[in-house]
Residue, then its C-alpha position, 0 to 999 in steps of 0.5 A: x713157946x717159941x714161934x718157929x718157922x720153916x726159914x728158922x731150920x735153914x740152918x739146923x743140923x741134923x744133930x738139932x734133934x738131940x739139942x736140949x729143950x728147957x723150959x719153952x727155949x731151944x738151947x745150945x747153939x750146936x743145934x745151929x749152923x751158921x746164921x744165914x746172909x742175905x746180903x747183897x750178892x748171895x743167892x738163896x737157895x736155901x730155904x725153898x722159897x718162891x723167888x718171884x714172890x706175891x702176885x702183884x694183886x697181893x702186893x697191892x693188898x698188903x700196901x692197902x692194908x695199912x689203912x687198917x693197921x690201927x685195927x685188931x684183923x678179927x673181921x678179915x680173919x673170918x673173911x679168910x677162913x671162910x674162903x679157905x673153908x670154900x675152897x674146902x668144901x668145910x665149914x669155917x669152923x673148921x679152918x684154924x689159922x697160923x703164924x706161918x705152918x710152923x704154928x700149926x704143926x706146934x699147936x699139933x704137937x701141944x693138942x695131940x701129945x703128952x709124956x708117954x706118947x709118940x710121934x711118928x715121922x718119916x726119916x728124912x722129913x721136916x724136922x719142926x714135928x719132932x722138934x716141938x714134941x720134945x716140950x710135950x715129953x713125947x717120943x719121936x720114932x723114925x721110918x726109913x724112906x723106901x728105896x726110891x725116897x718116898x714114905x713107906x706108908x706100910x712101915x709107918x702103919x705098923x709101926x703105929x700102936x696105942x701109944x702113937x699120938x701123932x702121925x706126920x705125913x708131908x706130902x709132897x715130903x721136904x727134903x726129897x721131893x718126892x710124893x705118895x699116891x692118892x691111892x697109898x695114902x687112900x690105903x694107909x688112913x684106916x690103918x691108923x688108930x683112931x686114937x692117932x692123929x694123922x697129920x698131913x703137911x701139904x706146904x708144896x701141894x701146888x706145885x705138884x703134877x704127878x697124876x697120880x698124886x691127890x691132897x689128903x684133904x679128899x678124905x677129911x669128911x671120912x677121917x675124922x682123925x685126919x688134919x690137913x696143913x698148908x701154907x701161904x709161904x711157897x707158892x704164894x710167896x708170902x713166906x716172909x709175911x707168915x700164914x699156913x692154916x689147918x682143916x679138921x673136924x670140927x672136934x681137932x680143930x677146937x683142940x688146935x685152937x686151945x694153943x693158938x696165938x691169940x690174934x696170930x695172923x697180922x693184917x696185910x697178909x691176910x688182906x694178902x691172903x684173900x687176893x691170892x686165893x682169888x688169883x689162881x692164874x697166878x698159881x698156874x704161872x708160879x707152877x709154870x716157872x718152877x717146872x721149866x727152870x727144874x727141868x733146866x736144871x735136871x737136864x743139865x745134871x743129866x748131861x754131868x752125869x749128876x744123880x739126883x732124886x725127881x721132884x715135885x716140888x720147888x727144890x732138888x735133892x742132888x747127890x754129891x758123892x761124899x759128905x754134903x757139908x764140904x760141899x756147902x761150905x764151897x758153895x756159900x764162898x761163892x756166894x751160893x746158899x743152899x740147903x742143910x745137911x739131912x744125917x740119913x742122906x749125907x751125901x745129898x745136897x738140897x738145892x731150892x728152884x730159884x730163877x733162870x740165871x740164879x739156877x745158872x749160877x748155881x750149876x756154875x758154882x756146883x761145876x768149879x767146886x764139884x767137877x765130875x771126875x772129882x764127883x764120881x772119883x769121891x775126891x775133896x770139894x775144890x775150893x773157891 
C-alpha cells in the first residue's frame, strides 16, 4: 500500500474517486492536478496547515532527538501512547499510532472492509476513505450535506444497513468547516449496526469553539464499534513531521494494528509529540491566532458582500459564484495557492487560515481576479 497523507490530496480533483487503483498504486494522472510549489513567494493556503507551526519546546525536542536517531523509537513510542492513553482516560493499549492520520484511516479501511461491503461517507468530505476503500473491492456511498453544510446524521443512519462496514464521520468535516453537535451524534451512534465500524475523524478537533460541539471520544467507553482519530499535523503544526493516532476498544485497535507499519512513527516527531501534549498553552494561542485572523478575514468577506460558510476550523469555504477552477487558476498566477475543487460545491472555494498579512494578500488577489460586481454578475475570473 502506498502512504497517503492529508497534503497528497491537495491536488486531487473531485474525479480522483473514479481514478483506477491496480494492484497497491493510484494510477492515471487525471486524478491529479498540478504538483504543488512552494517555492519562494507562494503562499500556501492550500493544504490546511498551521502556518506558525511547532511550539518552540517541540522544536527543541525534535533537534535532541538526533542523539537517538541510531535507535528503533520503541521506548518513546509507549511514552506517547500512554500519555495519548492519559489524556483519554483508556488504556494504552488501546491507542494505535500512525504515519500521519492518513495511515489510519488506510488501516480502517483494510481492518473493516472486504469485497461486498460499503463504506458510508458524507458528500463533500475527505476523500482518503473512500479512496482506500477501492483496494479492499468495497462500495463507497455518499450522503448529501444538509442545507446549512453539516452531515445529515439522520440520512446516514438510514442509510446504513448489513452490508455497511464503515461509517466515516469527520467532525468538524473538511472541506466546509462545519461540525455536528454532541447531541446529534450522541443520537446517531445507537443507530449504527454494531457490525459497522463508525469511524470518527477529528483532525480539526482543537480548533474548534462552537458550545455545542463534544469529541466523539466521550462515548468510546459505551461504543464499542466506535474509533476516534486524530493527528499532530494541524494544531501542533507538525504535519510535514507525520503522526495521527487512533482510540478504540481494545478488540478494533488490535484489528488496526494487523495493517500497521511496523515501526511507523519515526523518532523526532515522537520526542516532538510528547512535548506538545505537555504545552497546552501553546494549543490555546494556535486556537487564539487562527480565530482572530478567520474573523479578519470573514468581516472582510462580509464588507464585499462575499458568502461563505462559518467555520470552525483552520479553513474557509467561499462562494465564488461560478466554477471554482477559474478562480484557482487566477489566484495561483499571483502566487496565491489554495484549495482543490470539491464536484457537489463547485462554485465554492476553500481557502486555508494563514497569517495576517498572508490572509491580507489573499483578499487582495480574491479582489483584483474576482471583483464583486463581476462576483455577483457571474461573469469570468480577470486575469493576473
Amino acid at each position: 500500500m502506498p502512504t497517503f497523507s492529508r497534503r497528497s490530496f491537495t491536488g486531487a480533483l473531485g474525479a480522483g474517486l473514479g481514478a483506477t487503483l491496480m494492484g497497491p498504486r493510484l494510477l492515471g494522472s487525471a486524478a491529479l492536478a498540478r504538483p504543488r510549489v512552494s517555492t519562494g513567494g507562494s503562499i500556501l493556503l492550500d493544504s490546511n496547515e498551521n502556518p506558525y507551526g511547532p511550539s518552540p519546546a517541540a522544536l527543541a525536542a525534535m533537534t535532541h532527538s538526533q542523539a537517538r536517531a541510531a535507535r528503533y523509537p520503541d521506548a518513546i513510542e509507549r511514552e506517547v501512547a500512554e500519555a495519548l492513553a492519559r489524556d483519554h482516560g483508556v488504556a494504552p493499549e488501546q491507542i494505535v499510532l500512525g504515519c500521519g492520520s492518513g495511515e489510519i484511516l488506510r488501516m480502517a479501511d483494510m481492518a473493516f472492509l472486504s469485497p461486498g461491503k460499503t463504506v458510508l461517507a458524507a458528500e463533500p468530505t475527505f476523500e482518503a476513505v473512500l479512496m482506500y476503500a477501492r483496494v479492499t473491492k468495497a462500495e463507497g456511498v455518499k450522503v448529501p450535506l444538509d442545507a446549512e453544510h453539516r452531515h445529515d446524521l439522520a440520512k446516514m443512519a438510514a442509510a446504513c444497513d448489513a452490508k455497511t462496514g464503515l461509517v466515516y464521520v469527520c467532525n468538524p468535516n473538511n472541506p466546509t468547516g462545519t461540525v455536528v453537535s454532541g447531541d446529534a451524534l450522541g443520537a446517531f451512534l445507537p443507530r449504527v449496526p454494531k457490525t459497522a465500524v463508525v469511524l470518527v475523524d477529528e483532525a480539526y478537533h482543537h480548533f474548534v469553539e462552537d458550545p455545542g460541539y463534544r469529541s466523539a471520544s466521550e462515548w468510546l467507553s459505551r461504543t464499542p464499534n466506535l474509533v476516534v482519530v486524530r493527528t499532530f499535523s494541524k494544531v501542533y503544526g507538525l504535519a510535514g513531521m507525520r503522526l495521527g493516532y487512533a482510540v478504540a476498544s481494545l478488540e478494533n485497535a488490535r484489528a488496526l494494528r494487523e495493517h500497521q507499519i511496523f515501526s511507523n512513527a519515526n523518532g523526532a516527531v515522537l520526542e516532538a509529540a510528547l512535548i506538545s501534549l505537555q504545552d497546552p498553552a501553546h494549543v490555546a494561542d494556535q486556537r487564539r491566532r487562527n480565530r482572530d485572523t478567520r474573523a479578519f478575514v470573514c468581516a472582510e468577506l462580509s464588507k464585499d458582500g462575499r458568502r461563505f460558510i462559518p467555520s470552525e476550523t483552520n479553513f474557509l469555504m467561499i462562494d465564488v459564484g461560478r466554477d471554482v477552477v477559474a478562480v484557482i487558476d487566477a489566484l495561483r498566477s499571483r502566487n496565491v495557492l489554495v484549495g482543490r475543487k470539491f464536484p457537489s460545491l463547485a462554485n465554492w472555494l476553500r481557502v486555508s487560515i494563514g497569517t495576517p498579512a498572508e490572509m491580507e494578500t489573499f483578499l487582495a488577489a480574491l479582489r483584483a481576479v474576482l471583483p464583486l460586481a463581476t462576483a455577483v454578475a457571474g461573469g469570468p475570473a480577470t486575469a493576473p
